[in-house]
MARPA-390263 format. One record per residue (C-alpha): x, y, z. Coordinates in steps of 0.5 Angstrom, whole numbers, plus 500, padded with zeros to 3 digits. Layout:
<rs>
XYZ/...
</rs>
This chain:
<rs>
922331617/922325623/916329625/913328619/914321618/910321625/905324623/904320616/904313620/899316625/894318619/895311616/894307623/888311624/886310616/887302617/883302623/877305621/877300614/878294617/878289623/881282624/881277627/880269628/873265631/873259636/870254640/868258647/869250649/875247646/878252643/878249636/878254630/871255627/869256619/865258616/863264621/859270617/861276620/858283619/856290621/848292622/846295617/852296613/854293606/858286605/861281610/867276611/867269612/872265616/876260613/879253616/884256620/877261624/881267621/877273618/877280616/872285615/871291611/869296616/865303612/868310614/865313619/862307622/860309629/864306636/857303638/855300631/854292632/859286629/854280628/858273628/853269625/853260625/848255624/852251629/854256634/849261639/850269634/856273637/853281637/860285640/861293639/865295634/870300639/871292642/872289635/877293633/881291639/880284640/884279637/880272639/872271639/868266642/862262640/858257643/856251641/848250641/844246644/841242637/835237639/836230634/832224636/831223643/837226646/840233646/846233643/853238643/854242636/853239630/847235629/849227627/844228620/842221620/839220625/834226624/831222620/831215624/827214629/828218636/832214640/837214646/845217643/851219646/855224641/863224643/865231639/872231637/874235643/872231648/878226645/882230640/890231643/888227650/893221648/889216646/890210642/885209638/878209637/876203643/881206648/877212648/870208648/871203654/870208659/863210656/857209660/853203655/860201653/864193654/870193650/873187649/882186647/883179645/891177644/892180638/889186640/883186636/878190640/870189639/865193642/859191646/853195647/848195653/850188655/849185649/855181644/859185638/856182632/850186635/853192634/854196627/859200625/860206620/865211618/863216614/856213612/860205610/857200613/865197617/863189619/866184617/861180612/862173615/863174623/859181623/865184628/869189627/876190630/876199633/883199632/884199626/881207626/886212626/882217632/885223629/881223624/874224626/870230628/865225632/863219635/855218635/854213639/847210638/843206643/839200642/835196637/830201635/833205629/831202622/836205618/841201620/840194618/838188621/844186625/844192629/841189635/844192641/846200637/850203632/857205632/857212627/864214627/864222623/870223619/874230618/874232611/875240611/879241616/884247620/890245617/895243611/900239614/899235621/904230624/903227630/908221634/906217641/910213644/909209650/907202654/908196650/913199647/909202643/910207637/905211633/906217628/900219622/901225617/895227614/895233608/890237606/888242600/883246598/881248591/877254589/874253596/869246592/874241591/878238599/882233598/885229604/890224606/893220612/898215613/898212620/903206622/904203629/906197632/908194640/910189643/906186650/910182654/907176658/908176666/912170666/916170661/920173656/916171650/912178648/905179643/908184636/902187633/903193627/898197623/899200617/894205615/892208608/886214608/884218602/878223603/875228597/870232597/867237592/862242594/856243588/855250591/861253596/856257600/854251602/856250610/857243613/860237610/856234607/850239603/850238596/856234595/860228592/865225596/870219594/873215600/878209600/882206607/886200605/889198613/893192615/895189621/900184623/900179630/905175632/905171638/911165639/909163645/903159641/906159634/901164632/900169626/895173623/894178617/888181616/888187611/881191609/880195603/874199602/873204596/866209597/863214593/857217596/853224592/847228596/843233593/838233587/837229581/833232575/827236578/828231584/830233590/833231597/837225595/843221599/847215595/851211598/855206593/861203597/867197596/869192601/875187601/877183607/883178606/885174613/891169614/890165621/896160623/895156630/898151633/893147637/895142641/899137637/895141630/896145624/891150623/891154616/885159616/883164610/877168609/877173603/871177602/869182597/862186599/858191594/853195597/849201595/845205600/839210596/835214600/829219598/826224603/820228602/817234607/812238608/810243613/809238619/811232616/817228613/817221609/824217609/824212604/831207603/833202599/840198601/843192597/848188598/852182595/858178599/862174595/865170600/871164600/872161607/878155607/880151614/887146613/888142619/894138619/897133625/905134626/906128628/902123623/901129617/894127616/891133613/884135614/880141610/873144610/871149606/865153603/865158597/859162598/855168594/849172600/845176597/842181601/836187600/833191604/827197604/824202609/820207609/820212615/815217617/815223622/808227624/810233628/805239631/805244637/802242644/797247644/794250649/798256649/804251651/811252648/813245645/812240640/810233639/812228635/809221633/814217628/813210625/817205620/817199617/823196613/823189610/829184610/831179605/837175605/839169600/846164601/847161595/853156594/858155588/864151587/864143588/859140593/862138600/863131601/859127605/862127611/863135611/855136610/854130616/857135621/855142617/848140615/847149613/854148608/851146603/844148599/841155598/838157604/833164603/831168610/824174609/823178615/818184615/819189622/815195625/817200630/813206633/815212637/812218640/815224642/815230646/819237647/817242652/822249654/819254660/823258661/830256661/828250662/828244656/824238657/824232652/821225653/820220648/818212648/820207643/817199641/818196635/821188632/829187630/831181627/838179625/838173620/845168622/852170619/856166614/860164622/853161623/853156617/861154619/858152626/855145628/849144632/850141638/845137643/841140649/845137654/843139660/837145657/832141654/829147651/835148647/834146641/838147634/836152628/838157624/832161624/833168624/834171631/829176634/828183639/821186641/825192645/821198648/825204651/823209655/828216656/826222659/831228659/832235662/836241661/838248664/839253659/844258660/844262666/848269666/853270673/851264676/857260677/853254674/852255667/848250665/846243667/843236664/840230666/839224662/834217664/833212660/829205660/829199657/827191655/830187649/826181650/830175645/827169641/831164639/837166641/843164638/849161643/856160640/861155644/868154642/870147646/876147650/882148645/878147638/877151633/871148631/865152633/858150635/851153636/845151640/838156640/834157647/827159645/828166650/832171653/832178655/836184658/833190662/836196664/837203666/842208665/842215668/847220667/848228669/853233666/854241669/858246666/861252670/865258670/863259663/863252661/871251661/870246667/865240666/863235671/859228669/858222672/854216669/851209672/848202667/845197671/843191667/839185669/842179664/837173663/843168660/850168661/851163656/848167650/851174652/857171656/862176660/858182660/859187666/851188669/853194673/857200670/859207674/863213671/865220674/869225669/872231670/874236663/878243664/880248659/884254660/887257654/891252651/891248657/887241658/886236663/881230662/881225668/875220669/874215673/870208672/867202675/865195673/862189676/865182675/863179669/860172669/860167663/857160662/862155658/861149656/864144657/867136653/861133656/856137654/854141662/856148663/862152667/862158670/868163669/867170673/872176673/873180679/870187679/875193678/875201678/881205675/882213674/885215667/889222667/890226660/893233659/896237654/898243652/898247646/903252643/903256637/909259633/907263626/904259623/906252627/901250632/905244637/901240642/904236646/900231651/901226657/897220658/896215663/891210664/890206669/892209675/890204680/895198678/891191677/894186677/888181674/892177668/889172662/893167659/899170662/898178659/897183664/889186662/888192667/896194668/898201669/900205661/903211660/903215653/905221651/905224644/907230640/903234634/905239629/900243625/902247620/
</rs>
């Protein structure tokens, strides 16, 4: 009997064996879980697909041979082919991520589909494995060793980003197609964002994209979220320097494979003592997101193809600092709702229709005064695009509206006699925009493989400023002539590119060349500043008209494909060019300890550089090398003060299994600003160049269905002791953090 029972179970495995395989797909790179896999036999009946998680199982015909082939198959990823005798056998199968050519770059994995249809241009892309479970903060940590990146930390840990030398009001941010600066400065503060939550960071370089907006002087920040994702329940806690705590709880579910619903809770705080006393900076971020994604047709891949998707992020940060008797309390509410696909007998769609709420408290001592500063602001956008496509070529057209309601109020009162002073300005802007975009693309000819591609856009600009509320008195309006009144600015830009894809062999050649007109119209900021005299520059002058940047960018790149049994898997080289030459420069100043802000406007300025960077992967792409170098020359060091003009970086990336380590090491040169002074005359104030090395591993684990990271990260190895106003600004930092999946 025992025999037969043997025998029984044999006849099953064998029965089981020959019916079916199983398995999960992954990222030969990172090790990720990959979706949407399409998986099936060479000439045989049916498939399977994979699901979030990467798991699949594949119903296998009898009698199928052992050398029958299994195809797993992804727009992303390069096609698996594996014997069906091996596929019974494993367990785990990797793809690699494809090489995708978008705009003037190559870029790793997903193609950021904005850019497709914007101009080519110079983009870094941060895929989330290159920074998901390395223990950093949040989304200005992990940006600061970037090649083109200056990220600047003021006391309340407000973190704003620099591109290419440029200031950060030169610079947009997106997060999931919304448009994140604030309507009165145009900044926007990275650490706001949970870095957990995204797929990928697209860094775009440069004044040359015409989607963006006006303002997008210096490049665009594109942050991608994940909306489906591998897991139900994640938990993640870091603590560390500062006495810093962080922890975030994200659920996710899926219904009938259409509907993905999201939800994330993210709560922070630290504390940052000075050197020289017992005083201490206290920050804490409370953070709300929600996604929901429905997918039209299931079958659908990706994550935005045929889709309606609703999102709303309400974050709040709390700054105190009791050595200056500072407070503040800022809290951003965006609500978007955003559909892709068709409308009516109307094809290629994408509308963007989104809700922003900022609400800032400041409260300051300043010598011997007061300071109470409110800003609430309310923006309605709506973002319509159209594309229509041929054989060889594909036309863009957007129209983008906006209406800022905005109430700013400043009280300052003298603790010592009480006399209290106000200023204040109740203001609608109104802004429009449209553009149309046109690519032409046909082969090289002459028997060559390539492809050359010719592009051009124009975009027209028009912004309205129109006061409300009871006029300013006569005394407000003598020192703020741009308070009162309606003003209306009008600029038309156009942008040309050229481009050129080449391959020979297993070689990849790509060269572009841009040119074209950005102007950026002055922020509500702007109209609460004074003009102030020329001083010591009799070319400055005082206006506020639009700012302007003719930028030309050249970028030529190279890559080797993969080669089979070399140790070197594959290598990329990247060069790029260019010259912003500036008219009618807006420089703002802050005079010693006051609030009040002035500006003065120099007729020219300019920028130039150069950047360079080099990756090479090895031993079937588990270990990446890269090392990058910035050079700028920067004209006016009070127009863009205190930016590195030289810039170094060196990275080393490996995986083994479950097993990561991440250490980069950069350089920057000394940062040099103009500042003026009481009497009108200019200082200069440098800070000392500096190099440090940050460290990062971490290990993953996986028990049932419970997958558990735990991550070590240490940053700025080689301590500095370089302080500001009493805090350490490039002190050695040390985190480490815990994940959970289920």
């Amino acid at each position: 009997m025992i025999k037969f029972f043997w025998l029984g179970g044999l006849l099953l495995m064998q029965v089981l064996w020959a019916q079916s395989i199983s398995g999960v797909v992954l990222n030969r790179q990172s090790g990720e879980a990959i979706a949407d896999v399409n998986i099936y036999l060479i000439n045989g009946h049916g498939g399977a697909v994979s699901d979030a998680r990467g798991n699949f199982r594949l119903e296998i015909p009898p009698g199928s041979a052992d050398e029958s082939i299994v195809v797993f198959d992804h727009i992303s990823y390069d096609t698996l082919h594996v014997a069906l005798k091996k596929a019974r056998v494993t367990r785990a199968f990797y793809l690699r991520p494809k090489i995708l050519k978008s705009g003037g770059i190559v870029v790793e994995g997903k193609k950021p589909a904005d850019m497709e249809q914007d101009l080519p241009v110079s983009i870094n892309t941060l895929e989330a494995r290159s920074f998901e479970g390395k223990g950093y903060i949040d989304v200005g940590d992990l940006l600061r060793t970037e090649q083109s990146i200056q990220i600047d930390e003021n006391q309340s840990g407000k973190k704003t980003i620099s591109l290419r030398g440029g200031n950060a009001d030169d610079v947009i941010v997106f997060y999931n197609g919304i448009r994140m600066n604030s309507n009165y400065d145009n900044g926007f503060d990275l650490g706001l964002l949970n870095i957990e939550d995204l797929r990928q960071i697209e860094v775009i370089k440069g004044s040359n994209t015409a989607l963006y907006g006006a303002e997008a002087f210096s490049g665009v920040i594109n942050l991608v979220p994940r909306v489906r994702r591998d897991h139900q329940l994640r938990f993640i806690q870091k603590f560390g320097s500062y006495n810093s705590g962080d922890w975030s709880l994200n659920l996710n579910h899926t219904f009938a494979g259409r509907l993905h619903l999201s939800y994330n809770l993210r709560r922070a705080a630290s504390q940052k003592s000075y050197t020289d006393s017992d005083d201490a900076l206290e920050n804490e971020i409370t953070q709300h997101t929600a996604h929901a994604l429905y997918m039209f047709n299931p079958q659908d891949k990706g994550d935005a193809a045929n889709s309606l998707s609703a999102m709303f992020i309400d974050t709040r940060l709390d700054y105190s600092n009791i050595r200056i008797l500072e407070g503040l309390n800022d809290r951003n509410r965006i609500y978007s709702l955003r559909y892709r696909g068709d409308l009516g007998p109307t094809r290629n769609w994408l509308i963007t229709a989104s809700l922003q709420q900022l609400q800032s408290q400041h409260d300051i001592l300043l010598l011997k005064d007061v300071l109470n500063r409110t800003i609430n602001s309310a923006s309605y956008r709506l973002d319509a695009r159209k594309t229509f496509e041929g054989n060889n070529w594909r036309l863009i057209g957007a129209y983008q509206a906006e209406q800022s309601n905005v109430l700013f109020e400043d009280s300052r009162q003298d603790s010592l006699s009480g006399a209290l002073s106000s200023l204040r300005l109740d203001l609608i802007r109104v802004k429009q925009g449209g553009v149309i975009i046109s690519h032409f693309n046909s082969p090289v000819g002459n028997g060559l493989p390539g492809t050359i591609q010719v592009d051009g856009s124009y975009r027209y600009d028009r912004v309205s400023d129109i006061p409300r509320g009871a006029p300013p008195d006569s005394l407000t309006r003598a020192l703020y002539p741009a308070i009162d009144g309606k003003r209306t600015w009008s600029e038309s830009t156009f942008k040309v590119a050229f481009q050129l894809n080449m391959t020979s062999g297993a070689y990849n050649y790509n060269v572009y060349v841009n040119t074209g007109l950005n102007a950026r119209f002055p922020t509500v900021a702007n109209r609460l500043s004074r003009p102030i005299s020329p001083g010591t520059n009799p070319l400055a002058g005082a206006n506020r008209d639009p700012e302007k940047n003719r930028s030309t960018e050249l970028g030529f790149q190279m890559e080797r494909g993969e080669s089979n049994g070399s140790l070197i898997d594959r290598w990329k080289i990247n060069l790029s060019y260019f010259k912003n030459l500036y008219q009618n420069k807006i420089r703002n100043f802050r005079v010693g300890f006051s609030s009040r802000a002035l500006y003065d406007n120099i007729p020219t300025a300019s920028i130039n550089g150069l950047e360079l960077s080099a990756l090479l992967w090895l031993f079937r792409e588990r270990l990446r090398l890269e090392g990058t170098l910035a050079d700028y020359d920067i004209s006016e060091k009070a127009a863009f003060p205190l930016k590195s003009d030289f810039k170094l970086t060196a990275g080393a990336f490996f995986r083994w299994r479950d097993f990561s380590a991440q250490i980069r090491w950069f350089s920057a040169n000394e940062q040099v600003g103009w500042f003026r002074g009481q009497d009108g005359s200019f200082s200069e104030l440098r800070l000392k160049p500096f190099s440090n090395v940050n460290l990062h591993l971490s290990q993953t684990l996986s028990l049932w269905h419970i997958r558990s990271r735990i991550i070590l990260s240490a940053q700025n190895l080689i301590n500095d002791e370089t302080e500001l106003n009493g805090l350490a600004i490039r002190d050695r930092r040390f985190y480490m953090a815990l994940e959970l999946k289920y």
